[in-house]
N, CA, C and O atoms as a Tinker XYZ file with bonds, in Angstrom:
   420  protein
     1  N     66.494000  -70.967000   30.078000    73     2
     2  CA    66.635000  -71.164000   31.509000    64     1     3
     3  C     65.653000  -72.246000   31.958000    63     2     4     5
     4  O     64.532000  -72.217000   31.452000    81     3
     5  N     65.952000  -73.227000   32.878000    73     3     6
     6  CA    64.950000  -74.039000   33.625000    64     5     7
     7  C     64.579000  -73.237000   34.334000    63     6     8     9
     8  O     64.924000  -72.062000   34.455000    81     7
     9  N     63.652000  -73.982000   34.990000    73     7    10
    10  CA    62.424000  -73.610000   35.833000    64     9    11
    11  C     63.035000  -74.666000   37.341000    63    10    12    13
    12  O     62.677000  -75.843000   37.309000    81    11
    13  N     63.783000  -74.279000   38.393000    73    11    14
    14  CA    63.340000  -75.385000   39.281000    64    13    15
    15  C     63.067000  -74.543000   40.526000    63    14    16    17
    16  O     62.840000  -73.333000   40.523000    81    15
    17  N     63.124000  -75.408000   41.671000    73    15    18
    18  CA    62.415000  -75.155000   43.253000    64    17    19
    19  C     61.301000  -74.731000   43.490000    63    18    20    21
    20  O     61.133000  -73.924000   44.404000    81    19
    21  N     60.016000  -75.290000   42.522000    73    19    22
    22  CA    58.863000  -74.765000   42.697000    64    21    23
    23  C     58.455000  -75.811000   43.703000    63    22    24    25
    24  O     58.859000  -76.974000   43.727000    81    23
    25  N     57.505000  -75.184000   44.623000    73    23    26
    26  CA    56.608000  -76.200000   45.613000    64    25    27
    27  C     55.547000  -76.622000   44.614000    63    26    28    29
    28  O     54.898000  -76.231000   43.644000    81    27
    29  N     55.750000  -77.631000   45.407000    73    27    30
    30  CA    54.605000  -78.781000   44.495000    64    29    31
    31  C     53.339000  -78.853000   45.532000    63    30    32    33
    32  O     53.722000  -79.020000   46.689000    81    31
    33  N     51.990000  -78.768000   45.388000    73    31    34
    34  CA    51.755000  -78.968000   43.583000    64    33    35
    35  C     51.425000  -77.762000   43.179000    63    34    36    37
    36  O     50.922000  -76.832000   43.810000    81    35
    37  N     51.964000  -77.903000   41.341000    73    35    38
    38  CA    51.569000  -76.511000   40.754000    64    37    39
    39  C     50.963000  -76.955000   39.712000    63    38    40    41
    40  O     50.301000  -77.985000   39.578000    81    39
    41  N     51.304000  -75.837000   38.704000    73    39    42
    42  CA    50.052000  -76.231000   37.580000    64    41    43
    43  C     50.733000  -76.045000   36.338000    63    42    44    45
    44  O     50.616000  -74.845000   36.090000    81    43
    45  N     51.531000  -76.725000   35.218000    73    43    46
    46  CA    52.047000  -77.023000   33.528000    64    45    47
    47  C     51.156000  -76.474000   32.895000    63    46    48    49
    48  O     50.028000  -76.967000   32.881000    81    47
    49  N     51.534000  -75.006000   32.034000    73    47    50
    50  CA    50.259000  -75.149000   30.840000    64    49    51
    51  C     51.474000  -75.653000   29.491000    63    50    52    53
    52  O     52.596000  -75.230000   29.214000    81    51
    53  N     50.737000  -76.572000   28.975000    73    51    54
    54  CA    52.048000  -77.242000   27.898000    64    53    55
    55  C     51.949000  -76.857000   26.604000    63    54    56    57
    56  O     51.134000  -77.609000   26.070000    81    55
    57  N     52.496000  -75.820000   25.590000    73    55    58
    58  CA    51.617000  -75.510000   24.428000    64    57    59
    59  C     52.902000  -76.120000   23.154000    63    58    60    61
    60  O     54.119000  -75.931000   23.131000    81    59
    61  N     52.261000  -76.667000   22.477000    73    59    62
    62  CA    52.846000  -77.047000   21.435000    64    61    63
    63  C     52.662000  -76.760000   19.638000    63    62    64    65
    64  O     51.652000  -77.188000   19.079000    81    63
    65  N     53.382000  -76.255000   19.108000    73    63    66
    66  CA    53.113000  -75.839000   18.102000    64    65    67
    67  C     53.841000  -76.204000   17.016000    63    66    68    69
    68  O     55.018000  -76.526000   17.184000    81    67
    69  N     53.415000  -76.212000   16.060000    73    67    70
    70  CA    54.208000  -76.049000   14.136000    64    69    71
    71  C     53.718000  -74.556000   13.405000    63    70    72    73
    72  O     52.524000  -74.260000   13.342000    81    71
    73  N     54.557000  -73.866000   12.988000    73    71    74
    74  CA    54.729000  -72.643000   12.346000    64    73    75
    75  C     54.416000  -72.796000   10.878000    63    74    76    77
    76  O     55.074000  -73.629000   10.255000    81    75
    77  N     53.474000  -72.081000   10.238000    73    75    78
    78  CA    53.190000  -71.964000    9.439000    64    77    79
    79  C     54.355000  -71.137000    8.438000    63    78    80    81
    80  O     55.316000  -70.703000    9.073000    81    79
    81  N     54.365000  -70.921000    7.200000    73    79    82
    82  CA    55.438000  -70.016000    6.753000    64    81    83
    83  C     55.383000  -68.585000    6.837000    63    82    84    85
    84  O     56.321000  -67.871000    6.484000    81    83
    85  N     53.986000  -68.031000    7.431000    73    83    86
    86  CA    54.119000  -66.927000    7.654000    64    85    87
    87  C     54.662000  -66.189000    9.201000    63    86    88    89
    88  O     53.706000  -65.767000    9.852000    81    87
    89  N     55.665000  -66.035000    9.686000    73    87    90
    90  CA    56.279000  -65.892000   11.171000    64    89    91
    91  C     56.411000  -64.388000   10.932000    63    90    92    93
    92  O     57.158000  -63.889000   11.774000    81    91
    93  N     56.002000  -63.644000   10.193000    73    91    94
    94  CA    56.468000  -62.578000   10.318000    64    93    95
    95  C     55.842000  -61.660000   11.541000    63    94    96    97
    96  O     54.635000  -61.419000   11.529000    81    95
    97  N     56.564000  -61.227000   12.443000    73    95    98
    98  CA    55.989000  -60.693000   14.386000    64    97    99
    99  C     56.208000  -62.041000   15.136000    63    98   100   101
   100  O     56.580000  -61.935000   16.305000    81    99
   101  N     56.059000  -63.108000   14.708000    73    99   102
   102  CA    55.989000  -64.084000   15.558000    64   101   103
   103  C     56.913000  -63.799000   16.728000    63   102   104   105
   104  O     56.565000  -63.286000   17.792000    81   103
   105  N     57.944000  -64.133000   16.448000    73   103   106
   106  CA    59.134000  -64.083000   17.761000    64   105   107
   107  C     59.049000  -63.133000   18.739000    63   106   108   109
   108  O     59.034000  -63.390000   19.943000    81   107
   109  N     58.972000  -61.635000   18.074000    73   107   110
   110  CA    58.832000  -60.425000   18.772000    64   109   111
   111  C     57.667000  -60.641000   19.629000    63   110   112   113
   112  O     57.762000  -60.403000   20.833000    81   111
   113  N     56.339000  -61.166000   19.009000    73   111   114
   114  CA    55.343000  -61.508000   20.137000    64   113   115
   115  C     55.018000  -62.212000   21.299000    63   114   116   117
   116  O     54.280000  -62.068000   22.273000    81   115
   117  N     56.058000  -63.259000   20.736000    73   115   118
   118  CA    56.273000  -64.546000   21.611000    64   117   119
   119  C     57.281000  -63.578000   22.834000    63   118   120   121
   120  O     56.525000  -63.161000   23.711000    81   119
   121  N     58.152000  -63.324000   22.977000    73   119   122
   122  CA    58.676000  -62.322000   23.805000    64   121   123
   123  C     57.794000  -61.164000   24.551000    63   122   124   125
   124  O     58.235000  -61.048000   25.694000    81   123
   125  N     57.102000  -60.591000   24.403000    73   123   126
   126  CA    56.127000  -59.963000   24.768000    64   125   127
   127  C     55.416000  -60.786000   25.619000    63   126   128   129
   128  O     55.424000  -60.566000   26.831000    81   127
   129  N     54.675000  -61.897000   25.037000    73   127   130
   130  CA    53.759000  -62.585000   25.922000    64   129   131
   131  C     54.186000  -63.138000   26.876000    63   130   132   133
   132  O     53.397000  -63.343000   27.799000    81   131
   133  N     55.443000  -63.537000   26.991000    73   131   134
   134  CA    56.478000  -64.299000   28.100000    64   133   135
   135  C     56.304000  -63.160000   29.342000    63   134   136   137
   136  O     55.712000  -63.304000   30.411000    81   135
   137  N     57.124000  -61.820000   28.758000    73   135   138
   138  CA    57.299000  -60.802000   29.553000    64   137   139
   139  C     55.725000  -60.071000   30.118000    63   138   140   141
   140  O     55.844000  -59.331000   31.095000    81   139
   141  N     54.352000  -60.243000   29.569000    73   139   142
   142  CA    53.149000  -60.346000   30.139000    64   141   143
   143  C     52.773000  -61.084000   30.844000    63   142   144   145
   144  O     51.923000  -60.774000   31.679000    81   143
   145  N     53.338000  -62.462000   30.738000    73   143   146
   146  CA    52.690000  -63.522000   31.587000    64   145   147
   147  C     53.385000  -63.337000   33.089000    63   146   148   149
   148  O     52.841000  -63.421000   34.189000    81   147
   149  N     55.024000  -63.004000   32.698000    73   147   150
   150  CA    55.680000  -62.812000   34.309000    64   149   151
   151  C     54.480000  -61.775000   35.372000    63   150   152   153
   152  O     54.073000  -61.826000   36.532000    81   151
   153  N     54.324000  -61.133000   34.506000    73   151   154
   154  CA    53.024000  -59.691000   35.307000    64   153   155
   155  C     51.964000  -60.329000   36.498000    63   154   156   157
   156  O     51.842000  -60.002000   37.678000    81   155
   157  N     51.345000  -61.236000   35.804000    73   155   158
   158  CA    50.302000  -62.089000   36.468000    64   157   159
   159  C     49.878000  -62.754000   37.108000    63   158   160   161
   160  O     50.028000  -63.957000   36.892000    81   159
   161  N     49.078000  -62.263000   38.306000    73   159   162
   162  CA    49.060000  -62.912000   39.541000    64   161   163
   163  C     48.956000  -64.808000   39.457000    63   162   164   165
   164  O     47.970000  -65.275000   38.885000    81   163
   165  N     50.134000  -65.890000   40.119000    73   163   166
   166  CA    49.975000  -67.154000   39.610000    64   165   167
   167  C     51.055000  -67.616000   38.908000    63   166   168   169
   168  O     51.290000  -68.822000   38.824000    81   167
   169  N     51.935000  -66.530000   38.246000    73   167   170
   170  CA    52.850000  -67.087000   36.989000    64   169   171
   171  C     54.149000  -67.403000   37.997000    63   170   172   173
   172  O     54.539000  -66.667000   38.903000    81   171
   173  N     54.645000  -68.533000   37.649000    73   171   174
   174  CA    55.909000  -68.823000   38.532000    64   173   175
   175  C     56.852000  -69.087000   37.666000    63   174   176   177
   176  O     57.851000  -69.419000   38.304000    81   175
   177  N     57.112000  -69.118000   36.181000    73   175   178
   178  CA    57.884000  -69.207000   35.250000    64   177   179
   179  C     57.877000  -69.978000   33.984000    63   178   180   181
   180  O     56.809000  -70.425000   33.566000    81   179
   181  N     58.966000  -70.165000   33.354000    73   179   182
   182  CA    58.587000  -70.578000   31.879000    64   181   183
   183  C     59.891000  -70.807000   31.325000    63   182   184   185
   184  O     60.941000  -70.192000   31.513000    81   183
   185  N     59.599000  -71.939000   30.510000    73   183   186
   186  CA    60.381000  -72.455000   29.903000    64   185   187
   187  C     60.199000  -72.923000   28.344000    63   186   188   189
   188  O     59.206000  -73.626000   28.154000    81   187
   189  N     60.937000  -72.664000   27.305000    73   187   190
   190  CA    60.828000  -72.481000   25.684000    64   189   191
   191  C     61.983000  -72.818000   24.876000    63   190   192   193
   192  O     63.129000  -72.382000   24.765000    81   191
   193  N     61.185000  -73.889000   24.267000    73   191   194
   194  CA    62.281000  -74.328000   23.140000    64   193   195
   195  C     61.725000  -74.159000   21.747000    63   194   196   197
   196  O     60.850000  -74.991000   21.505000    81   195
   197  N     61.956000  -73.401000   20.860000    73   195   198
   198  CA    61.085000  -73.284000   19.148000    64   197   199
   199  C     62.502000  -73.838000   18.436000    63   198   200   201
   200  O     63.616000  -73.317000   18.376000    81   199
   201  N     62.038000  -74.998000   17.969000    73   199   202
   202  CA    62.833000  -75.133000   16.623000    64   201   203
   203  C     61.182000  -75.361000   15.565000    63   202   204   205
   204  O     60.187000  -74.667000   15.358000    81   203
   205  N     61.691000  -76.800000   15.108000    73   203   206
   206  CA    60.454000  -77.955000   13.821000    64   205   207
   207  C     59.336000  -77.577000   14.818000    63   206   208   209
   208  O     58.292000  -77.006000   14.503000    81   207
   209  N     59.816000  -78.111000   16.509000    73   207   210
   210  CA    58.187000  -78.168000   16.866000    64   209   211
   211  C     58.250000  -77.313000   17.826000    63   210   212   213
   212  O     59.073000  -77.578000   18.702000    81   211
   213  N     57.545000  -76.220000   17.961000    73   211   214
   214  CA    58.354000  -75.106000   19.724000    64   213   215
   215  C     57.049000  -75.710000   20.429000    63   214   216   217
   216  O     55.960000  -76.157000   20.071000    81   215
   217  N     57.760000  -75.480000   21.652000    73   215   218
   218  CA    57.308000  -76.082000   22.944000    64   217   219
   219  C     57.541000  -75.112000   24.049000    63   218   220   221
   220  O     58.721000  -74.791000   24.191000    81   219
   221  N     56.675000  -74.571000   24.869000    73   219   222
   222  CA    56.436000  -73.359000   25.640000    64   221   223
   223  C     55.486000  -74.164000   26.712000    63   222   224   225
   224  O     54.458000  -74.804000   26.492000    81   223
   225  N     56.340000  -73.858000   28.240000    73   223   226
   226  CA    55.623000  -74.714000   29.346000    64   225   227
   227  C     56.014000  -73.403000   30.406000    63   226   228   229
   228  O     57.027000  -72.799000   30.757000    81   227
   229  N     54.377000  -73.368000   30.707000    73   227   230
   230  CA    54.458000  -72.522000   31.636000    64   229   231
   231  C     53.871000  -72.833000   32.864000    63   230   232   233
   232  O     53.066000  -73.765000   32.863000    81   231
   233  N     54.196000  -72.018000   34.332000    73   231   234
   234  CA    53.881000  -72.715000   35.213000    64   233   235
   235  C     53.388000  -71.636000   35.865000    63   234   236   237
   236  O     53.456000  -70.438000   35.589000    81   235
   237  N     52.467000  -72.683000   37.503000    73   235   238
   238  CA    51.590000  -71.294000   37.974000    64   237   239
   239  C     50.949000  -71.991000   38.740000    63   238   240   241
   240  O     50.565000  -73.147000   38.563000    81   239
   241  N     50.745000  -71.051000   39.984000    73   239   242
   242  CA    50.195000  -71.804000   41.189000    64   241   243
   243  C     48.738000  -71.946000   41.205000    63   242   244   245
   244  O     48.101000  -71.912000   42.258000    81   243
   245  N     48.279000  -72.083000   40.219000    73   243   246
   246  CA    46.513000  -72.359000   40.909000    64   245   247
   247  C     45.440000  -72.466000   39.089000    63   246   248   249
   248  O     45.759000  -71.781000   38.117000    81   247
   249  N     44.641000  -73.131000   39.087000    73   247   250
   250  CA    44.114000  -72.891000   37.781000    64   249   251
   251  C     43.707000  -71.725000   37.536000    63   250   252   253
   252  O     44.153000  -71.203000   36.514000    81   251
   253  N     42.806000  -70.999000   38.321000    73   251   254
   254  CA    42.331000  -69.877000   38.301000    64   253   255
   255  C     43.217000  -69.067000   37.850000    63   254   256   257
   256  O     42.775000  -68.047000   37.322000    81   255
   257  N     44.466000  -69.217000   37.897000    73   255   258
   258  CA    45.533000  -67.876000   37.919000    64   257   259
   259  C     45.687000  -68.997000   36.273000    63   258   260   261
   260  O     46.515000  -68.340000   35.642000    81   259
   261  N     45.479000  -69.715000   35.749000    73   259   262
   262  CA    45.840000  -69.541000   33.834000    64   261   263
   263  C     44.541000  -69.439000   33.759000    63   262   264   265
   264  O     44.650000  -68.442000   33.045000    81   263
   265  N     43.608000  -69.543000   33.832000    73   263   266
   266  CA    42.179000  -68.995000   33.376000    64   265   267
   267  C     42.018000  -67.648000   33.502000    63   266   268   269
   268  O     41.053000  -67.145000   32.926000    81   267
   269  N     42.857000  -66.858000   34.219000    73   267   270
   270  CA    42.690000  -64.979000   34.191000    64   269   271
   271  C     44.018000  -65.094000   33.205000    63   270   272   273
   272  O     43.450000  -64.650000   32.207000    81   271
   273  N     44.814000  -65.252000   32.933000    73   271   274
   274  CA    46.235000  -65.257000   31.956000    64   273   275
   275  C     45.140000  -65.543000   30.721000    63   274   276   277
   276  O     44.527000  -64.505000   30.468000    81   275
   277  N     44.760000  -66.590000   29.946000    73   275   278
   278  CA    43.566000  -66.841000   28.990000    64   277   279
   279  C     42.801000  -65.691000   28.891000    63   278   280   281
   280  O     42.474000  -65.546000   27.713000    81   279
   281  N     42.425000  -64.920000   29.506000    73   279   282
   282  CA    41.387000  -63.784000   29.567000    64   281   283
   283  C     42.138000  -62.612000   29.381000    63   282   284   285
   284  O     41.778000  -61.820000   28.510000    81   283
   285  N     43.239000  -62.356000   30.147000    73   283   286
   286  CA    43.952000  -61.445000   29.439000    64   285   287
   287  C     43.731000  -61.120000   28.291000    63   286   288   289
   288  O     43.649000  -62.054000   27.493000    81   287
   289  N     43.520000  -59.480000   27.668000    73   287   290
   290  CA    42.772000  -59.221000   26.922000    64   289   291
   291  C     43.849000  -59.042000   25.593000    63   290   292   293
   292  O     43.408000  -58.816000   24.465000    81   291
   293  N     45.289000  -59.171000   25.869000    73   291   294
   294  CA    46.264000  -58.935000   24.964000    64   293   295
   295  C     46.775000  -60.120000   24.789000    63   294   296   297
   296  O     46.839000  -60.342000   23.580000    81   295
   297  N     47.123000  -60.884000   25.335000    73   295   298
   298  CA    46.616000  -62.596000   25.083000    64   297   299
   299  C     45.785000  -63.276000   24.264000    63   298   300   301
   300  O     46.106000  -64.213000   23.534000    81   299
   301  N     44.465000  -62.685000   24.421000    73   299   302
   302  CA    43.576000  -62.980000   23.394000    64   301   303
   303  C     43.780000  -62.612000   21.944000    63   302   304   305
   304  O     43.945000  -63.329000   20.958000    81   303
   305  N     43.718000  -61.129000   22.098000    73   303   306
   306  CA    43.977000  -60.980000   20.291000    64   305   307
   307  C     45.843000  -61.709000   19.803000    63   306   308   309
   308  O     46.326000  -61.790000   18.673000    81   307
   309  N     46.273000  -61.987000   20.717000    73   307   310
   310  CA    47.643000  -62.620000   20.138000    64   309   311
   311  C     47.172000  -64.155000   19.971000    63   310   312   313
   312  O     47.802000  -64.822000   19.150000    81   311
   313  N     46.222000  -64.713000   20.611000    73   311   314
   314  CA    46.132000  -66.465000   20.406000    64   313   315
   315  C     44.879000  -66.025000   19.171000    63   314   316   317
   316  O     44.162000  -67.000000   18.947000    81   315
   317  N     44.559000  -65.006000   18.497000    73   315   318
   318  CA    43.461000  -64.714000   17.428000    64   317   319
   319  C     44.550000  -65.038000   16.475000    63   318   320   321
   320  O     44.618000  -65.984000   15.691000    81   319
   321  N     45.557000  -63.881000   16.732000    73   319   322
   322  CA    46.729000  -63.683000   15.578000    64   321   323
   323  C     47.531000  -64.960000   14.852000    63   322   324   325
   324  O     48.064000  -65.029000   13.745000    81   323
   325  N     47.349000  -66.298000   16.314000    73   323   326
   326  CA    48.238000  -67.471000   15.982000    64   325   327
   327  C     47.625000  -68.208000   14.857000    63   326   328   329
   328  O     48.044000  -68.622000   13.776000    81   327
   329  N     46.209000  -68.236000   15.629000    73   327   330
   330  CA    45.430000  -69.479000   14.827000    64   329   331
   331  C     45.231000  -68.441000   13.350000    63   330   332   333
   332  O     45.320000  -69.020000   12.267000    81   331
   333  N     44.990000  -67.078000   13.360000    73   331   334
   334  CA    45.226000  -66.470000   11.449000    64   333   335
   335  C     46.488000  -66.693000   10.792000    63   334   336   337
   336  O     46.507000  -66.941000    9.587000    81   335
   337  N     47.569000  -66.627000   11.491000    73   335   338
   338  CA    48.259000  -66.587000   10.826000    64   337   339
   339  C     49.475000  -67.302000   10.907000    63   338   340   341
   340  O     49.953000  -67.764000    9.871000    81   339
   341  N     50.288000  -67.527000   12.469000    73   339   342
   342  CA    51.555000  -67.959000   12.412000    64   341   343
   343  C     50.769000  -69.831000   12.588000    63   342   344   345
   344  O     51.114000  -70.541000   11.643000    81   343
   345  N     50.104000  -70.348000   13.340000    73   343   346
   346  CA    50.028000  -71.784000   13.722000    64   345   347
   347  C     49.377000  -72.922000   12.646000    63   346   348   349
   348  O     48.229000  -72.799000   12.220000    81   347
   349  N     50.013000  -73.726000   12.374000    73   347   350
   350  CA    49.455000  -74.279000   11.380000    64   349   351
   351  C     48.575000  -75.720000   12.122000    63   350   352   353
   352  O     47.637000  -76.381000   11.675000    81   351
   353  N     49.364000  -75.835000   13.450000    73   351   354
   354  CA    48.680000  -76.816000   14.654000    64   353   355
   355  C     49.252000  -76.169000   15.656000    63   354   356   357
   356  O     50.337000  -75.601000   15.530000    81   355
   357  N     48.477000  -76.199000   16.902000    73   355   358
   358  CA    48.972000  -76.251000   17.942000    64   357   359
   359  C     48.039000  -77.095000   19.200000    63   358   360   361
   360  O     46.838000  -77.349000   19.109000    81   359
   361  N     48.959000  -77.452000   20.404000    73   359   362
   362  CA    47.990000  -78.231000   20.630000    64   361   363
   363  C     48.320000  -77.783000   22.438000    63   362   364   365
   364  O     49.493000  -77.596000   22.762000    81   363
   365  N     47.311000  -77.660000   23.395000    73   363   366
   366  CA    47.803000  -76.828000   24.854000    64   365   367
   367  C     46.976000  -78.367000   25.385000    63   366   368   369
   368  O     46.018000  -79.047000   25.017000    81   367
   369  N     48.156000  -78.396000   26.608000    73   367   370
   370  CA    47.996000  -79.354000   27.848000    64   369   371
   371  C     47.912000  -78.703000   29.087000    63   370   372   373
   372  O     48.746000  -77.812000   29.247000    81   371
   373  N     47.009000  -78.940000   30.149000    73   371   374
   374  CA    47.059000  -78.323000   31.277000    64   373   375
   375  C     47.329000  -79.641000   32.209000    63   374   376   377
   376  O     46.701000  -80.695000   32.112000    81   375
   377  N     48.229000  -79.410000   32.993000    73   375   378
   378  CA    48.495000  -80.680000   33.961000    64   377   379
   379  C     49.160000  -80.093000   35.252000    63   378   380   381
   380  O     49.968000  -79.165000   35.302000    81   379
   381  N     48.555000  -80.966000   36.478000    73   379   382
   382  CA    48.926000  -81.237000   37.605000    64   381   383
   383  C     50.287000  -81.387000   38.131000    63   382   384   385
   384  O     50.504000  -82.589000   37.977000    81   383
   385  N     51.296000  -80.879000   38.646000    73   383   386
   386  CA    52.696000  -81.423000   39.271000    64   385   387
   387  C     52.422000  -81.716000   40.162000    63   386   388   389
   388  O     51.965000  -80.899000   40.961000    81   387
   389  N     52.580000  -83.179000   40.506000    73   387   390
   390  CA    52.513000  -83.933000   42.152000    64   389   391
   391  C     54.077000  -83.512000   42.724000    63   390   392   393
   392  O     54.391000  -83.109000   43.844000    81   391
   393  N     54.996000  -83.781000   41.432000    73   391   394
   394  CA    56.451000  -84.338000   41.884000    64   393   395
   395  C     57.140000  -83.572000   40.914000    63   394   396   397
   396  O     56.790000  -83.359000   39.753000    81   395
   397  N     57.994000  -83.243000   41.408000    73   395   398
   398  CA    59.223000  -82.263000   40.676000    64   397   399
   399  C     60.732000  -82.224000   41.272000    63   398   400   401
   400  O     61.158000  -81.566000   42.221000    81   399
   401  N     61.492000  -83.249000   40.312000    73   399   402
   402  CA    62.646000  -82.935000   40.711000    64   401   403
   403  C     64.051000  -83.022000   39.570000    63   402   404   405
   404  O     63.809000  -83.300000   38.395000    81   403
   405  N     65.558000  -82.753000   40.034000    73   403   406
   406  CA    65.980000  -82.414000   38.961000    64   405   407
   407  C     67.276000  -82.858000   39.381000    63   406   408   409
   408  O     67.444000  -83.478000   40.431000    81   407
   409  N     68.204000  -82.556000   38.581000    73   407   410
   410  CA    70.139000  -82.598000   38.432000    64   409   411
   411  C     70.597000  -81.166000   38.102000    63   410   412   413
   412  O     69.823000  -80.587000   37.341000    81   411
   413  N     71.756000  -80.403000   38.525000    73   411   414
   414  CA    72.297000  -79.865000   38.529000    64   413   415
   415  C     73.804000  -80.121000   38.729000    63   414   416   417
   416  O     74.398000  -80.299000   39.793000    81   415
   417  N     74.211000  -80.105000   37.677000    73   415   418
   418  CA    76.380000  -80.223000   37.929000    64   417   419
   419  C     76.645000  -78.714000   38.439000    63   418   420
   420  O     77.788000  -78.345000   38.708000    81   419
């Protein structure tokens, strides 16, 4: 699903990754954390593509609100779990939306 009609400005956390050969929980977790992050005061939605390289962009009205998501304490031991075992790189962008707009047929 896209993400549109957010008021601008908001806040991209951009995470990018390559999978190591061990994925075993991966997916199931990755689902979980989606469905945790909706919980959290700030989260305005998300958008995910995993193939070669998955790409997970999430959005949210204020920094403060992904700096308490980061702290989340089940969050944490799951970004422990990535870097042991499923991520072989990953790499997170935090960025500014001035401007947001889109197409729809």
């Amino acid at each position: 699903m896209i993400v549109s009609n957010l008021k601008t400005p908001y806040y991209a956390v951009i995470f990018t990754t390559l999978l190591t050969d061990d994925i075993a929980g991966y997916f199931k977790t990755a689902v979980r954390m989606e469905k945790l992050a909706e919980l959290q005061e700030g989260f305005l939605g998300i958008e995910s593509a995993r193939n070669e390289v998955g790409i997970t962009v999430s959005y949210w009205n204020s920094l403060e609100a992904i700096t308490q998501w980061k702290h989340n304490i089940e969050h944490t031991e799951v970004r422990k779990r990535g870097r042991e075992q499923w991520y072989e790189h990953y790499q997170l962008r935090i960025c500014k939306v001035e401007r947001d707009y889109g197409f729809k047929k």
